[in-house]
C-alpha positions as a Markdown table, in Angstrom:
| # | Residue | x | y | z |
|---|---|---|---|---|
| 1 | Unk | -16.7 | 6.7 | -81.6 |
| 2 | Unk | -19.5 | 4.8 | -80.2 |
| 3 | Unk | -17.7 | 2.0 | -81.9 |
| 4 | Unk | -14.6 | 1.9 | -79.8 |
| 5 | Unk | -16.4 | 2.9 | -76.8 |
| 6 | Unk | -17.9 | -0.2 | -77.0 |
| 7 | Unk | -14.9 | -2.3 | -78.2 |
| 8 | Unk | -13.2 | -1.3 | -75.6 |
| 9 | Unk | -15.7 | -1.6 | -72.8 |
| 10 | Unk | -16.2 | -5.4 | -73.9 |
| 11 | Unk | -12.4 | -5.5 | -73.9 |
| 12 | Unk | -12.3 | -4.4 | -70.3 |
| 13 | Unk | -14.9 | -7.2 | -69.5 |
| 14 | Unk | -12.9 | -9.6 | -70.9 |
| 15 | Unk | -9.8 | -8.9 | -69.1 |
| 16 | Unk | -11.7 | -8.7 | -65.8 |
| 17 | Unk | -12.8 | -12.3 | -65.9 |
| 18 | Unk | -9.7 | -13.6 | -67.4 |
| 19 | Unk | -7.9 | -11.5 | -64.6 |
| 20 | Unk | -10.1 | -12.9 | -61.9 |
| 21 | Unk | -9.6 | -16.3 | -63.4 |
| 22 | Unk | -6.0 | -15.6 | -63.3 |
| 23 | Unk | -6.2 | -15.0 | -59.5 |
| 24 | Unk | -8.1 | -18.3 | -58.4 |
| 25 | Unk | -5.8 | -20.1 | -59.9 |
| 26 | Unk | -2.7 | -18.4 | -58.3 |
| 27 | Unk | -4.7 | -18.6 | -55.2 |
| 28 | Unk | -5.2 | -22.6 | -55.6 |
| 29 | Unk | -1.6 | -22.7 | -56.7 |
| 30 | Unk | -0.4 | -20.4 | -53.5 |
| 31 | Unk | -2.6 | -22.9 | -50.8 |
| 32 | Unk | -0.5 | -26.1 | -52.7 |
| 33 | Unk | 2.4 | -24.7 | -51.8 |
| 34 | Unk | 2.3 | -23.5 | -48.6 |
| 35 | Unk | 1.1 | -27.4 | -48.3 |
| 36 | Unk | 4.2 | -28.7 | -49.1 |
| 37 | Unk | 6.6 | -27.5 | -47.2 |
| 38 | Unk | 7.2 | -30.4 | -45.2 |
| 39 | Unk | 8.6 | -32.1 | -48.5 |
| 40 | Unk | 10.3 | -29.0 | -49.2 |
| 41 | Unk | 12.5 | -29.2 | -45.7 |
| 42 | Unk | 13.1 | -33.0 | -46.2 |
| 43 | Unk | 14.5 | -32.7 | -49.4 |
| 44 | Unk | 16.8 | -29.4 | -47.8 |
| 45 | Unk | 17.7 | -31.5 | -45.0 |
| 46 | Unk | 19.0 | -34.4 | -47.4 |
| 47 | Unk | 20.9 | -31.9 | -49.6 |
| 48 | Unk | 22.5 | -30.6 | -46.5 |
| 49 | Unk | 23.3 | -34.0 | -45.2 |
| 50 | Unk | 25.0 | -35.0 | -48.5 |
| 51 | Unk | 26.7 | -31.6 | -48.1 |
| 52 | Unk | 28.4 | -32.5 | -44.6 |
| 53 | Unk | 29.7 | -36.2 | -46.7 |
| 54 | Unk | 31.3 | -34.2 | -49.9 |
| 55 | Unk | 33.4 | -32.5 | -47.3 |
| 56 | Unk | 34.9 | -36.1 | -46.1 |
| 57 | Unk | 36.5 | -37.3 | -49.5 |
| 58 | Unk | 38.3 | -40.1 | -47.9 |
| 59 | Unk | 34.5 | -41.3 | -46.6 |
| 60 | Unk | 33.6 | -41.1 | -50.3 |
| 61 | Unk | 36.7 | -42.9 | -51.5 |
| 62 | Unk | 36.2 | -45.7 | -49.2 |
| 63 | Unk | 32.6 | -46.0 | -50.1 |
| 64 | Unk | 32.9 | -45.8 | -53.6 |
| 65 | Unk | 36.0 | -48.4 | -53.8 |
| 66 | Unk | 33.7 | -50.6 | -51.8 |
| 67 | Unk | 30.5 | -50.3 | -54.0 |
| 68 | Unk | 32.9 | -51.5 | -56.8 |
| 69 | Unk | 34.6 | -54.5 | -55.0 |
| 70 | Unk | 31.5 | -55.6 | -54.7 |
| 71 | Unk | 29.1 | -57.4 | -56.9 |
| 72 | Unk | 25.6 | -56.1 | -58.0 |
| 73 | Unk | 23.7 | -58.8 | -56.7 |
| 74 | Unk | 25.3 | -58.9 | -53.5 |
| 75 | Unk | 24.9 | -55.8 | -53.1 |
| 76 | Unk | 20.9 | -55.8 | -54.3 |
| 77 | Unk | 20.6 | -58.9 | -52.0 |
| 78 | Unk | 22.2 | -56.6 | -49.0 |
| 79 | Unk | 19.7 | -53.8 | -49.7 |
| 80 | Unk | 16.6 | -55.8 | -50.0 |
| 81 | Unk | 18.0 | -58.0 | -46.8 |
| 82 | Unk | 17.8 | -54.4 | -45.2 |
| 83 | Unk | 14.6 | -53.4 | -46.0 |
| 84 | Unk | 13.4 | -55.9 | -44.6 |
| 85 | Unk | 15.2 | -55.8 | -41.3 |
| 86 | Unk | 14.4 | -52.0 | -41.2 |
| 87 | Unk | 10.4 | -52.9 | -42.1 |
| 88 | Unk | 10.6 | -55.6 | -39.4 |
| 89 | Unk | 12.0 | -53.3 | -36.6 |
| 90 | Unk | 9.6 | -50.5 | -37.8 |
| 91 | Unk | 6.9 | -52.8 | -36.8 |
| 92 | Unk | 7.9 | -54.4 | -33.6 |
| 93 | Unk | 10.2 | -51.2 | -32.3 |
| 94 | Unk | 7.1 | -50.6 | -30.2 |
| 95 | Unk | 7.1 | -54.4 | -28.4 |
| 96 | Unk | 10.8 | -54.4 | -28.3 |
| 97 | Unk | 12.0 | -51.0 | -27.0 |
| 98 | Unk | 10.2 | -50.9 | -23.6 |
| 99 | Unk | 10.7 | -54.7 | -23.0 |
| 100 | Unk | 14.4 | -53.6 | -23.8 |
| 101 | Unk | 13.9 | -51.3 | -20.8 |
| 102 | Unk | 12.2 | -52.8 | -18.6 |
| 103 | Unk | 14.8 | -55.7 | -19.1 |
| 104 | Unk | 17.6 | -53.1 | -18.4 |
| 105 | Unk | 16.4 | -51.6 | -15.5 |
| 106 | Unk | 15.6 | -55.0 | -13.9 |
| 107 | Unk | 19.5 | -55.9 | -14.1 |
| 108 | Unk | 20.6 | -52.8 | -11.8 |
């Protein structure tokens, strides 16, 4: 009997530490994900955009028809052409916009 006491009072031990082991690690995986939420919403607010295009069909037609009349590397020369224009603007959108403006309000 003293046996099994024992057993089962080095059993208990055993499953405290794995259980508090257990916890820690829920608890680092809990703070990770109430970190990501931000991702989380992006990636929901693309679904949801690509959502509000399935419901145009005609949109989709017309894009896909185009995608096939043209070639790849027209099409891969467009996109990097893009990137760059989009990386250029990205950089100079703060010199440009409020010379934009001032040039604007000068002509009224």
């Amino acid at each position: 009997m003293a046996k099994s006491t024992r057993k089962l009072t080095q059993r208990k031990a055993e499953l405290l530490v794995q259980s508090a082991l257990l916890r820690e690690k829920l608890a680092v995986e809990v703070l990770s994900a109430m970190q990501m939420p931000d991702f989380v919403m992006k990636g929901l607010n693309i679904w949801n955009g690509f959502s509000h295009i399935r419901k145009k069909p005609l949109f989709i037609g017309t894009l896909a028809l185009s995608f096939l009349a043209i070639k790849p590397r027209r099409l891969i020369s467009w996109l990097v052409s893009a990137t760059v224009l989009f990386k250029t603007w990205r950089r100079f959108s703060p010199i440009v916009t409020p010379l934009i403006g001032f040039l604007a309000r000068r002509k009224k």
